[in-house]
BALO-448194 format. One record per residue (C-alpha): residue number from 1; x, y, z; residue in one letter. Coordinates in nm, 3 decimals. Layout:
! BALO-448194
k;u;v;w;r
NUM;X;Y;Z;A $
...
//
This chain:
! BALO-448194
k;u;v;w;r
1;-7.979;-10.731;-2.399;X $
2;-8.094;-11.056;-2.559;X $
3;-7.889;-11.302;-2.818;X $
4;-7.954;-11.518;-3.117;X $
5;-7.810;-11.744;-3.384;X $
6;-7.880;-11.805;-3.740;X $
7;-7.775;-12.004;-3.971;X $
8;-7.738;-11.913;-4.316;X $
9;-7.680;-12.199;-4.569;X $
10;-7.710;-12.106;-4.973;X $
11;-7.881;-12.507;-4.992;X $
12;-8.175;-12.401;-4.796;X $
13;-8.397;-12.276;-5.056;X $
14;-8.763;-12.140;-5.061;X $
15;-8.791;-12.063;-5.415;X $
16;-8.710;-11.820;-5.733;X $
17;-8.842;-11.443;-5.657;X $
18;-9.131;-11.353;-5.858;X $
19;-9.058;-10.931;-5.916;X $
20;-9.384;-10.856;-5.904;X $
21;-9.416;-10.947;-5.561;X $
22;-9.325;-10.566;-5.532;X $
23;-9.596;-10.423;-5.695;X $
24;-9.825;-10.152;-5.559;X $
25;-10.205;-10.023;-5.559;X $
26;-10.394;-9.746;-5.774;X $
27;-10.729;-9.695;-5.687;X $
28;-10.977;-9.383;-5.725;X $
29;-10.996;-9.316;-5.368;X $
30;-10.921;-8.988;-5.263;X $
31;-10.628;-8.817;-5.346;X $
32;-10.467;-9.143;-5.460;X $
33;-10.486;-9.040;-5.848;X $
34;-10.588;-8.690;-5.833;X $
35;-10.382;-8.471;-5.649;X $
36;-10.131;-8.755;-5.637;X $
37;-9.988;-8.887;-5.954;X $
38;-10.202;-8.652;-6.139;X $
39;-10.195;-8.306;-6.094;X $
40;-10.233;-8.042;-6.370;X $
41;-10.054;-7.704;-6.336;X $
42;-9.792;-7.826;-6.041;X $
43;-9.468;-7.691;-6.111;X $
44;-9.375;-8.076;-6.141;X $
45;-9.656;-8.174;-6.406;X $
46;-9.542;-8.291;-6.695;X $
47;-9.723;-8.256;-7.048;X $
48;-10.004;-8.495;-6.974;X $
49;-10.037;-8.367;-6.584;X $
50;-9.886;-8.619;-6.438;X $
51;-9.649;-8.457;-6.117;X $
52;-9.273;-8.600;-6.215;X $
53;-9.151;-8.588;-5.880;X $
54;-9.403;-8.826;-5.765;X $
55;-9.307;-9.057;-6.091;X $
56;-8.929;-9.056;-5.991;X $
57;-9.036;-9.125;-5.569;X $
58;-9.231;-9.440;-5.775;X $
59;-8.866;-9.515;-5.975;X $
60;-8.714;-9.511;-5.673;X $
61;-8.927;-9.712;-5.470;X $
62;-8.875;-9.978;-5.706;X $
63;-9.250;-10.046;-5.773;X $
64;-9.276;-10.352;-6.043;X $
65;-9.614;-10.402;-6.142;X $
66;-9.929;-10.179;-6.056;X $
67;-10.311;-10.303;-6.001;X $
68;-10.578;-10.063;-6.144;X $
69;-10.825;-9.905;-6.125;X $
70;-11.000;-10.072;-5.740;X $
71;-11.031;-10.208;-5.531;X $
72;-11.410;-10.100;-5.379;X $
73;-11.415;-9.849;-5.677;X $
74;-11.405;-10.079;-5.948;X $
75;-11.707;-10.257;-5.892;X $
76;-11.931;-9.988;-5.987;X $
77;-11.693;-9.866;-6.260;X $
78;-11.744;-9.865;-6.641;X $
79;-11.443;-9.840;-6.794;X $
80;-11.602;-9.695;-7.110;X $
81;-11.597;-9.363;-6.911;X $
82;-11.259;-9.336;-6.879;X $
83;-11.122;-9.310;-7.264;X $
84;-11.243;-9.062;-7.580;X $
85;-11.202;-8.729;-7.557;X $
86;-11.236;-8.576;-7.185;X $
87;-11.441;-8.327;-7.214;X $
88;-11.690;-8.565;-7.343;X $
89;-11.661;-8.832;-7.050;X $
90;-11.911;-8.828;-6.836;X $
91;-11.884;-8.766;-6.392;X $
92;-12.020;-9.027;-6.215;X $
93;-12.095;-9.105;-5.845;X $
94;-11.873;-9.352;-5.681;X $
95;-12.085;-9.523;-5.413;X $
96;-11.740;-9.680;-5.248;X $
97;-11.604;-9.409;-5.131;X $
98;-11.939;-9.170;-5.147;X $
99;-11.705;-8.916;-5.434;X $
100;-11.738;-8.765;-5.758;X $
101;-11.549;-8.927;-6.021;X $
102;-11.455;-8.681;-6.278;X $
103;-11.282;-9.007;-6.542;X $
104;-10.977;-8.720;-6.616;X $
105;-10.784;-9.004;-6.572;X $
106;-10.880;-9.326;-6.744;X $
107;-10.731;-9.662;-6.899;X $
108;-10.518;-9.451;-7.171;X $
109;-10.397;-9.200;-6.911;X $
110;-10.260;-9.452;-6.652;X $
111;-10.136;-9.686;-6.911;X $
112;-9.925;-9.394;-7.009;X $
113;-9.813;-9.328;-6.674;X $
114;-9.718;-9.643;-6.588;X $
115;-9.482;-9.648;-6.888;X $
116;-9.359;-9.296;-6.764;X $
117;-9.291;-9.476;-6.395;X $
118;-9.168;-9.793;-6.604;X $
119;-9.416;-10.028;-6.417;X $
120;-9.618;-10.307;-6.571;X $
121;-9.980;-10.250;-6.603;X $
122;-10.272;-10.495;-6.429;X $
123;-10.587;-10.399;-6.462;X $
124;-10.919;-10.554;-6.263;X $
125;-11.246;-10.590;-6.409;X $
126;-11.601;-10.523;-6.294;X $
127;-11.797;-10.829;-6.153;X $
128;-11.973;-10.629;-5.854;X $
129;-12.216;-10.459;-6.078;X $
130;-12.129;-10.624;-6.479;X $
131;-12.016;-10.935;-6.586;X $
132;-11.828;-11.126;-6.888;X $
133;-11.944;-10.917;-7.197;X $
134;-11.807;-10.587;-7.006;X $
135;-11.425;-10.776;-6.929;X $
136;-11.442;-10.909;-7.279;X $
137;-11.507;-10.590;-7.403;X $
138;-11.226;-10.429;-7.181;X $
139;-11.013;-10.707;-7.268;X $
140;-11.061;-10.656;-7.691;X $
141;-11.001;-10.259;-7.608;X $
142;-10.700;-10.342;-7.420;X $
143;-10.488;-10.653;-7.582;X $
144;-10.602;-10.682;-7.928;X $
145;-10.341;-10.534;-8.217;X $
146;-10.615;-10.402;-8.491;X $
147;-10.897;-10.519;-8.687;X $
148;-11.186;-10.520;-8.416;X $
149;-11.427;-10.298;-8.351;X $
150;-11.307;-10.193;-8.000;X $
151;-10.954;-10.227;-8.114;X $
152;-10.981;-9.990;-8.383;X $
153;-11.173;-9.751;-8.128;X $
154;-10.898;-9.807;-7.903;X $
155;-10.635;-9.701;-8.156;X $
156;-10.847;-9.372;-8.288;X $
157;-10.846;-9.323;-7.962;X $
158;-10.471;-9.238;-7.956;X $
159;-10.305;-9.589;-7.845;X $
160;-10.171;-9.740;-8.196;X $
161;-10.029;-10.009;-8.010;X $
162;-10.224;-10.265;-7.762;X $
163;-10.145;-10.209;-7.370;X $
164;-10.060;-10.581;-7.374;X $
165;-10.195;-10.632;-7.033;X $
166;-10.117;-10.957;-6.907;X $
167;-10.217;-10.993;-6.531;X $
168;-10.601;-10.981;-6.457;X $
169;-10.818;-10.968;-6.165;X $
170;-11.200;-11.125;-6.127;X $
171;-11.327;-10.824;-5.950;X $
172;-11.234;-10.735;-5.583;X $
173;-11.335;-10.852;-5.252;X $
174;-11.669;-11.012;-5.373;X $
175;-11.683;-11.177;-5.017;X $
176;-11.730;-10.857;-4.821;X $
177;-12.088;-10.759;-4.771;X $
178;-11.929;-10.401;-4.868;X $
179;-11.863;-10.462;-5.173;X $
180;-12.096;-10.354;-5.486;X $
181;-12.229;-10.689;-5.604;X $
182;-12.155;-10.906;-5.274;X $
183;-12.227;-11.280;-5.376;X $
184;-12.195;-11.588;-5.220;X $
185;-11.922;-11.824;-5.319;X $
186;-12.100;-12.052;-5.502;X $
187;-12.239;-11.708;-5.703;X $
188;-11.904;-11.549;-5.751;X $
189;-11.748;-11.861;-5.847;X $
190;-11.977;-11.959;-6.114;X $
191;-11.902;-11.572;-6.240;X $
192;-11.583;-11.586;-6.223;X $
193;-11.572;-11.924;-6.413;X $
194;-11.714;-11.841;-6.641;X $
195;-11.512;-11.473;-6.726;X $
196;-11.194;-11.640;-6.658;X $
197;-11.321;-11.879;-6.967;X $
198;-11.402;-11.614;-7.207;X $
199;-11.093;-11.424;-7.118;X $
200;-10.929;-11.706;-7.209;X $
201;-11.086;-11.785;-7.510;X $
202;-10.972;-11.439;-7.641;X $
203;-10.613;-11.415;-7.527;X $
204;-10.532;-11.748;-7.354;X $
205;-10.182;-11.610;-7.244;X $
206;-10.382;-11.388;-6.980;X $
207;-10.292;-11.434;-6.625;X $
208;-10.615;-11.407;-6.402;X $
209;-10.615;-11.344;-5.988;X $
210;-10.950;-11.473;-5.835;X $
211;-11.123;-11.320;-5.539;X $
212;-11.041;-11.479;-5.154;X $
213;-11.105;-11.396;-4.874;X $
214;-11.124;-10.983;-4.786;X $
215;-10.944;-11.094;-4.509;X $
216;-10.908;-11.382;-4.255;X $
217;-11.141;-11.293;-4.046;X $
218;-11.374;-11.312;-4.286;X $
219;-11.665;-11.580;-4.133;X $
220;-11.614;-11.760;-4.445;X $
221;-11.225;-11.788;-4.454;X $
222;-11.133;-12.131;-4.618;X $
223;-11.478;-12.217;-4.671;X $
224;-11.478;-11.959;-4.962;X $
225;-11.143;-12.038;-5.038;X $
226;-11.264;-12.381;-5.122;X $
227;-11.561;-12.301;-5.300;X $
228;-11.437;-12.070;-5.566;X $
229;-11.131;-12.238;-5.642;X $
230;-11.343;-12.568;-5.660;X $
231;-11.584;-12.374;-5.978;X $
232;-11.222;-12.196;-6.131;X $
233;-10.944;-12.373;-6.065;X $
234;-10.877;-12.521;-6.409;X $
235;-10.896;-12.149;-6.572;X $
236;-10.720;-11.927;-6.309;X $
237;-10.325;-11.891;-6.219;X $
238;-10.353;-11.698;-5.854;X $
239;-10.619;-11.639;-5.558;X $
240;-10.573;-11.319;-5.369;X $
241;-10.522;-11.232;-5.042;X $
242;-10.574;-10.914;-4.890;X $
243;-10.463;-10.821;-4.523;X $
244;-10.415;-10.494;-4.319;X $
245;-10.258;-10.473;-3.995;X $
246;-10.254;-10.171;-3.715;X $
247;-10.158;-10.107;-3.345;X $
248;-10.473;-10.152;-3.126;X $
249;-10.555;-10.009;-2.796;X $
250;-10.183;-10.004;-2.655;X $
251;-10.073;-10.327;-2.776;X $
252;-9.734;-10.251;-2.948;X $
253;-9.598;-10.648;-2.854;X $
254;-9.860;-10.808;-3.039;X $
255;-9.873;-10.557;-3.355;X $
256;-9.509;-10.558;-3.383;X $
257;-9.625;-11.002;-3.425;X $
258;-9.793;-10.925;-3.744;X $
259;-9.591;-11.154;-3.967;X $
260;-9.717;-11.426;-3.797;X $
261;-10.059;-11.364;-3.888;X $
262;-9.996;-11.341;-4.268;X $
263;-9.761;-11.609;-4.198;X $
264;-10.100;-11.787;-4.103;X $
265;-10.349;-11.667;-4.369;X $
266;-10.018;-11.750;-4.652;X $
267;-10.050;-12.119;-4.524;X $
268;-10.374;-12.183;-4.450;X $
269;-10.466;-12.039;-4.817;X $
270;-10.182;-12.230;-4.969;X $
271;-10.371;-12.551;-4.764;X $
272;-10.644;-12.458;-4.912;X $
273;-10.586;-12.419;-5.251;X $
274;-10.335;-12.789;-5.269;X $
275;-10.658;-12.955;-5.124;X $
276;-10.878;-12.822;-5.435;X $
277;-10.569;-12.924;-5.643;X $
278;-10.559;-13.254;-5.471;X $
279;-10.937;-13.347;-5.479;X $
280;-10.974;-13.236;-5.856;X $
281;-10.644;-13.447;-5.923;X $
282;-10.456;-13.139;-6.085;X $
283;-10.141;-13.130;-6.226;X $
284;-10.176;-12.743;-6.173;X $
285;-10.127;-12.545;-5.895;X $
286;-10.232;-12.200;-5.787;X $
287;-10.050;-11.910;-5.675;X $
288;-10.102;-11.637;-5.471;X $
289;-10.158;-11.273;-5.532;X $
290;-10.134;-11.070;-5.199;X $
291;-10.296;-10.802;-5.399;X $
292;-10.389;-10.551;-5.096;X $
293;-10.146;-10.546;-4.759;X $
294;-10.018;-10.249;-4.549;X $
295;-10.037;-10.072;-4.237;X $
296;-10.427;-9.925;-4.219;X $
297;-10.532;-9.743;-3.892;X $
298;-10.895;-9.780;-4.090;X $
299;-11.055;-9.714;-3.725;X $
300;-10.928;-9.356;-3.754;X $
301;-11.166;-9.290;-4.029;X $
302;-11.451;-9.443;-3.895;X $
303;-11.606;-9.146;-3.746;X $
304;-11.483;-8.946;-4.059;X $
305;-11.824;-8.708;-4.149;X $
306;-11.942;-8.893;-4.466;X $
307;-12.134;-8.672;-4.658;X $
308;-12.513;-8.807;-4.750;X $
309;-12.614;-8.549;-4.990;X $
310;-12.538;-8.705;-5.319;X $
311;-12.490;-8.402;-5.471;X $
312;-12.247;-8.260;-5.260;X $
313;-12.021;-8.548;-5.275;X $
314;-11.696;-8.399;-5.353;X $
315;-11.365;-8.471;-5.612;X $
316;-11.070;-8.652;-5.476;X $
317;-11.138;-8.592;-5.082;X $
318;-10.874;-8.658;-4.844;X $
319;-10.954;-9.013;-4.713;X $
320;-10.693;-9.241;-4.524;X $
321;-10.430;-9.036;-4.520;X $
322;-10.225;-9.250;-4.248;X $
323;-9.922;-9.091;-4.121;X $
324;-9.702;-9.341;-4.070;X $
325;-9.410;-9.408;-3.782;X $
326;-9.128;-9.586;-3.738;X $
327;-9.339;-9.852;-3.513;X $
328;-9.523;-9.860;-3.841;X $
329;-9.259;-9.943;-4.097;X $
330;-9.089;-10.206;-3.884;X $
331;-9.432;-10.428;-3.858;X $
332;-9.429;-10.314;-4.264;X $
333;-9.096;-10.433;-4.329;X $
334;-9.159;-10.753;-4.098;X $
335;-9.466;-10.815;-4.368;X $
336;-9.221;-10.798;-4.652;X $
337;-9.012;-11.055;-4.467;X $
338;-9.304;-11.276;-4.428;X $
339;-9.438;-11.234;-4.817;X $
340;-9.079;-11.321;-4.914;X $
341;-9.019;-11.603;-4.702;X $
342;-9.359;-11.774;-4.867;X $
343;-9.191;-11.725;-5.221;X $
344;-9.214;-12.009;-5.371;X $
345;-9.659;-11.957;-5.353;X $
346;-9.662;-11.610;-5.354;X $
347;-9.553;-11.437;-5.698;X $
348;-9.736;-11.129;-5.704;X $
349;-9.837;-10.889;-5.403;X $
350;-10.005;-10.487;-5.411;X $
351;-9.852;-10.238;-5.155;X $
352;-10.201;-10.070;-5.122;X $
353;-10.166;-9.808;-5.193;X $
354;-9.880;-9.614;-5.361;X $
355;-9.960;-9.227;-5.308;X $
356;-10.161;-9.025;-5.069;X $
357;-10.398;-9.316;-4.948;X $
358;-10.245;-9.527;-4.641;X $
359;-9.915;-9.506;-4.921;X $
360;-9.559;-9.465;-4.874;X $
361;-9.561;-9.159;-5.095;X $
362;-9.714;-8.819;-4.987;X $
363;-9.784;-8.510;-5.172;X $
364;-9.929;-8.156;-5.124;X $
365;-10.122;-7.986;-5.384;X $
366;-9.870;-7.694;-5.534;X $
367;-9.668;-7.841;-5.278;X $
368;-9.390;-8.113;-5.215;X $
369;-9.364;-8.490;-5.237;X $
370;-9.208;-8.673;-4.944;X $
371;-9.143;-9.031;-4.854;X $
372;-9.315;-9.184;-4.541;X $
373;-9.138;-9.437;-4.251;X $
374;-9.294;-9.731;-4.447;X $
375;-9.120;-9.643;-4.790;X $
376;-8.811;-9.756;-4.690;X $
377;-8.800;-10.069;-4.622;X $
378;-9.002;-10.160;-4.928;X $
379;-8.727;-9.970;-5.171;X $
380;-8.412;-10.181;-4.957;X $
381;-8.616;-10.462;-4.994;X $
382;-8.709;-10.426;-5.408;X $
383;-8.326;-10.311;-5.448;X $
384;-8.137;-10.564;-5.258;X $
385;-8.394;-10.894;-5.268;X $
386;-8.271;-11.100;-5.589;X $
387;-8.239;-11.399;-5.710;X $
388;-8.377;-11.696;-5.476;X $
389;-8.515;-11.697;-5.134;X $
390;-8.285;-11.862;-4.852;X $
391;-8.512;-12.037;-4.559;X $
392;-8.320;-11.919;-4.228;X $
393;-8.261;-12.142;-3.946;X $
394;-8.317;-11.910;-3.586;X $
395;-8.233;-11.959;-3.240;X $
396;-8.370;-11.709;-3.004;X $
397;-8.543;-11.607;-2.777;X $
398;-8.936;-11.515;-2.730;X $
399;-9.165;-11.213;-2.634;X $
400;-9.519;-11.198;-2.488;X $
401;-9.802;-11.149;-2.718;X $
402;-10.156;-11.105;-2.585;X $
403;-10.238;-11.200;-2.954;X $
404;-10.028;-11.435;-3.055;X $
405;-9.822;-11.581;-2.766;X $
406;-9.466;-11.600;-2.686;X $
407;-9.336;-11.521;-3.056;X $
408;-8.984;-11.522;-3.175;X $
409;-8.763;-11.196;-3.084;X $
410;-8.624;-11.235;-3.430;X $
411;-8.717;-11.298;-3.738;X $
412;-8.589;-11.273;-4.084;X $
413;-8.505;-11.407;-4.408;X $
414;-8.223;-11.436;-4.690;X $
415;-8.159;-11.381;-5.067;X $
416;-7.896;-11.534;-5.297;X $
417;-7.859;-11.338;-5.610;X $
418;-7.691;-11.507;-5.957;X $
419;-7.410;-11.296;-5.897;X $
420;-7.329;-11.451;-5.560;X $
421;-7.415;-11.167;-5.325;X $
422;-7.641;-11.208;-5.026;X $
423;-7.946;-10.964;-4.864;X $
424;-8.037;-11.018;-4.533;X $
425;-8.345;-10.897;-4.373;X $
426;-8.414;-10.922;-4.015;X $
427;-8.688;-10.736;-3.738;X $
428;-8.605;-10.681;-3.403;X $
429;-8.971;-10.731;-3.188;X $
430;-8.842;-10.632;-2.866;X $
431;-8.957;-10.358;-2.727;X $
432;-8.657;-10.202;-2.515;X $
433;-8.399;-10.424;-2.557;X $
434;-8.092;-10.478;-2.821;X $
435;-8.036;-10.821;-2.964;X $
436;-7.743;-10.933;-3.051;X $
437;-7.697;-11.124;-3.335;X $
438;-7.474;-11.397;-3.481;X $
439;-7.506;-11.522;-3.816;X $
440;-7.310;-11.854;-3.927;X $
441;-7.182;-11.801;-4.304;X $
442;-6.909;-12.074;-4.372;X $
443;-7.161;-12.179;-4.636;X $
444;-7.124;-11.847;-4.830;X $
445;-6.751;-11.858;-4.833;X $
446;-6.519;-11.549;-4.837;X $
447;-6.776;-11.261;-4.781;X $
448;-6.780;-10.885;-4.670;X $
449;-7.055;-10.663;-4.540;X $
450;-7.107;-10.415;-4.811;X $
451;-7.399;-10.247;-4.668;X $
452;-7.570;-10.251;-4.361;X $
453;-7.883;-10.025;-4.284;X $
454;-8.125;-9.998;-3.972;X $
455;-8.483;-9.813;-3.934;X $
456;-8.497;-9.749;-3.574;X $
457;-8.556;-9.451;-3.369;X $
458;-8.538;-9.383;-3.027;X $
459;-8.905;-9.236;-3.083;X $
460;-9.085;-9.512;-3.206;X $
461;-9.354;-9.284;-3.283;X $
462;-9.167;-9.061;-3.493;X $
463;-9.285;-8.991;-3.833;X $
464;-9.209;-8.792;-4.180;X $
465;-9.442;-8.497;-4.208;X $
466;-9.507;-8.199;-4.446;X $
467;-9.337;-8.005;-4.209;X $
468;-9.048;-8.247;-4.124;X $
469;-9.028;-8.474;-4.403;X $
470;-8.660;-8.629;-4.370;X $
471;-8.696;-8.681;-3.968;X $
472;-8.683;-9.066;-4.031;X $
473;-8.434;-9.228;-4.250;X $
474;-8.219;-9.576;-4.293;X $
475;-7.875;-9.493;-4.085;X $
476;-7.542;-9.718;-4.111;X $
477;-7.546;-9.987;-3.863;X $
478;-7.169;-10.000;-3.812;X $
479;-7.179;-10.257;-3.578;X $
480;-7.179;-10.534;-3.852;X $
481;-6.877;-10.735;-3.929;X $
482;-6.775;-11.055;-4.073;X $
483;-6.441;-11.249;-3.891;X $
484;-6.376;-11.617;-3.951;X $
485;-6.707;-11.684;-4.158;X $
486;-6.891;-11.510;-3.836;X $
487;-7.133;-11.205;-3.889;X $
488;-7.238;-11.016;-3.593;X $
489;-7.446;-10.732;-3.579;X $
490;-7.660;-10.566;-3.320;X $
491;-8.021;-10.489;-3.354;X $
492;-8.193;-10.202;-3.144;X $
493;-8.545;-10.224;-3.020;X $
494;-8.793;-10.221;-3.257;X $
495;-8.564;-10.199;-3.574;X $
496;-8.567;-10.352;-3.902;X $
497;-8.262;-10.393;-4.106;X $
498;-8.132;-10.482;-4.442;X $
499;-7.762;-10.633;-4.479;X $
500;-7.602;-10.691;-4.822;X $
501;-7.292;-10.953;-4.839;X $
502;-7.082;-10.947;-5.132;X $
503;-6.782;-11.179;-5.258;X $
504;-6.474;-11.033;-5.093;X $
505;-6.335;-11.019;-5.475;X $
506;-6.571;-10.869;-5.656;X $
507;-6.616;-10.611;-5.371;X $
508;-6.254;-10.496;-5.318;X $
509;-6.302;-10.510;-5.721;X $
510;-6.600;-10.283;-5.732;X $
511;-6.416;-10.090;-5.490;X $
512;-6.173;-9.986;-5.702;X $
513;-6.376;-9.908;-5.982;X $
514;-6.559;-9.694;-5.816;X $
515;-6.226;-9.494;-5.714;X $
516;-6.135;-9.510;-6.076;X $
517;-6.409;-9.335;-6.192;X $
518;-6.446;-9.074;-5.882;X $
//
């Protein structure tokens, strides 16, 4: 059994919580749109196809804000394809992900559905294989009221009102050799200069996301950082950062470290970016959009058969459909710790992705829906994070990483919401024992533990399936208590848990609403 402290002190701010920060990831890729939110004749479809169960899994998740339509895909996409009537849209081959794309499902079909799953809409454009005319073009069909050619199209096309879409991206991973349209930096940044000012020109309250790094092990990490910001940083609000993290060849001490990579890359980009800022003598300063993070076994797939005969590729394949444990959604909650604790930079972030593909939501065709390990710390976290970010001070111990080094058993972070009530979140790295923990809140005042929730299992491998789809959960951790401004609790091995604190007034008070009404 190990130990720690923390102190908890409502002074120790990191900054306001941006609510997009729990956003999520559409892409055409597999069976992410069709077969997943979209699904014509299931007993769950709704009028325009769209499965309902999978739309209230999405409610419930607390998704804020959804990025559309790639990824890989959209850089060969034309979005012209995806609106007018369907049966006159054309199928075209996606060279990403070596499918047919059918365009059933377009711009007006997913703007729909993301009112349906009350989510806000942000859409990326094309600069792989187009340029500025085509995101102009997109952005006239999309934000403009009436009066303009494409506006007016858009509205005979059925949507009266504009989708009002106010968060753009400047293509997708244009650093990865990959990627449809791979440039240099100095290339994509002169691009995306000059989109980002024509976007602006035509609706300067747009907020635009510029390519980083794919990832930080990119061979031009920073260096491309640098460069693009240095050609866009008076006409962009946010740089993206993408990261995926999985357990590799045994090494469960150093994946369950994984914060303290994007820990790293959140830093190093933020160092980054405030050097731009400091050599162009800005008042402004960027923002980050972690725009693609999860748990992605993508070595799994490697050796999937990829079929070469172009016309045999096939409609909404299954591709990366991880199955994910509770191992899994600990290091996954652990990264919502760490994109929390950098609040005060980060104000937007993209589970990718949101159903079927490496998602926390799962469906069958004709068949059920079912959460994942790795959905619930993301819906604690969206329900109980509010407010402002609290910086916690920890004393513990350490475990061996052969990645990282001797890391910190614990870690964890705090919110303070307006109404006075406190979330805790907190990971347990160790890999057999419990640590006990002690949390210091005379700062807080007279507080209770209204809820108090652990994902552990004494299989760390254990999973939700089709078969078994409720064999992980969140249980009550009933060893929480508050005496004398003291909280203890006890973590087990590789756990993750969520603690809310409320005002002992207004609890006892909510309390005994909630018997009035039963």
């Amino acid at each position: 059994m190990t130990a720690a402290r923390i102190a908890l002190d409502p002074r120790f701010t990191v900054g306001p919580i941006d609510r997009r920060i729990f956003g999520s990831f559409v892409e055409h890729l597999g069976r992410c749109v069709y077969d997943g939110i979209y699904e014509p004749g299931h007993p769950e479809a709704d009028a325009e196809g769209f499965r309902r169960d999978v739309v209230a899994l999405v409610k419930e998740l607390g998704v804020t804000i959804v990025r559309y339509p790639g990824g890989n895909f959209v850089s060969g996409y034309k979005w012209e394809d995806g609106v007018g009537p369907r049966e006159a849209r054309p199928h075209r081959l996606d060279l990403a992900w070596h499918s047919l794309e059918t365009n059933d499902v377009g711009l007006h079909e997913f703007a729909d559905w993301a009112r349906k799953a009350e989510v806000e809409l942000m859409l990326a454009v094309n600069l792989g294989t187009r340029g500025v005319a085509e995101a102009l073009d997109l952005l006239e069909y999309s934000n403009v009221r009436g009066g303009s050619a494409l506006s007016e199209q858009r509205r005979m096309n059925g949507a009266d009102e504009p989708f009002a879409v106010r968060m753009w991206c400047l293509g997708n991973e244009m650093d990865g050799p990959w990627q449809l349209g791979h440039r240099s930096a100095a290339d994509y940044g002169k691009l995306a200069g000059m989109t980002a000012k024509a976007m602006r020109q035509l609706d300067p309250s747009v907020q635009l996301v510029v390519c980083g790094s794919s990832n930080s092990g990119m061979p031009t990490f920073g260096a491309w950082e640098r460069e693009v910001l240095e050609q866009t940083y008076d006409d962009v609000d946010f740089i993206s950062c993408h990261a995926y993290y999985r357990e590799t060849d045994g090494d469960r001490a150093s994946f369950l470290a994984s914060a303290v990579d994007m820990d790293g890359f959140i830093e190093t980009v933020v160092a980054t970016a405030d050097h731009v800022k400091s050599v162009l003598r800005s008042e402004k300063t960027i923002d980050i959009s972690f725009d693609e993070w999860n748990i992605w076994y993508a070595a799994r797939f490697e050796n999937d058969e990829r079929i070469t005969d172009i016309e045999t590729w096939p409609i909404a394949p299954r591709l990366l459909e991880d199955v994910y444990t509770v191992t899994d959604a600990v290091v996954f909650g652990g990264l919502l710790i760490s994109l929390l604790k950098h609040a005060d930079r980060v104000k937007a972030a993209s589970l990718a992705q949101l159903v079927n593909v490496i998602a926390p939501i799962m469906t069958e065709p004709d068949g059920a829906a079912w959460r994942q390990t790795t959905f619930f710390p993301f819906a604690l976290t969206a329900r109980l994070a509010q407010g402002t970010v609290l910086r916690l001070e920890i004393e513990c111990g350490t475990v061996a990483t052969s990645v990282y080094g001797a890391v910190p058993v614990i870690d964890g972070v705090a919110t303070l919401a307006d109404d006075g009530s406190v979330a805790l979140f907190v990971t347990n790295r160790h890999l057999t024992d419990v640590t006990d923990v002690t949390i210091d809140l005379g700062a807080l005042g007279d507080v209770v533990v209204s809820e108090c929730l652990t994902l552990a299992d004494e299989d760390q491998d254990a999973s939700n399936t089709r078969e078994d789809p409720d064999r992980v959960a969140m249980h009550v951790n009933d060893s929480a208590s508050v005496k004398d401004g003291v909280l203890t609790v006890s973590l087990p091995a590789v756990s993750w848990t969520a603690i809310s604190l409320t005002r002992a007034g207004a609890f006892h008070a909510a309390g005994r609403s909630s018997q009035r009404s039963a």
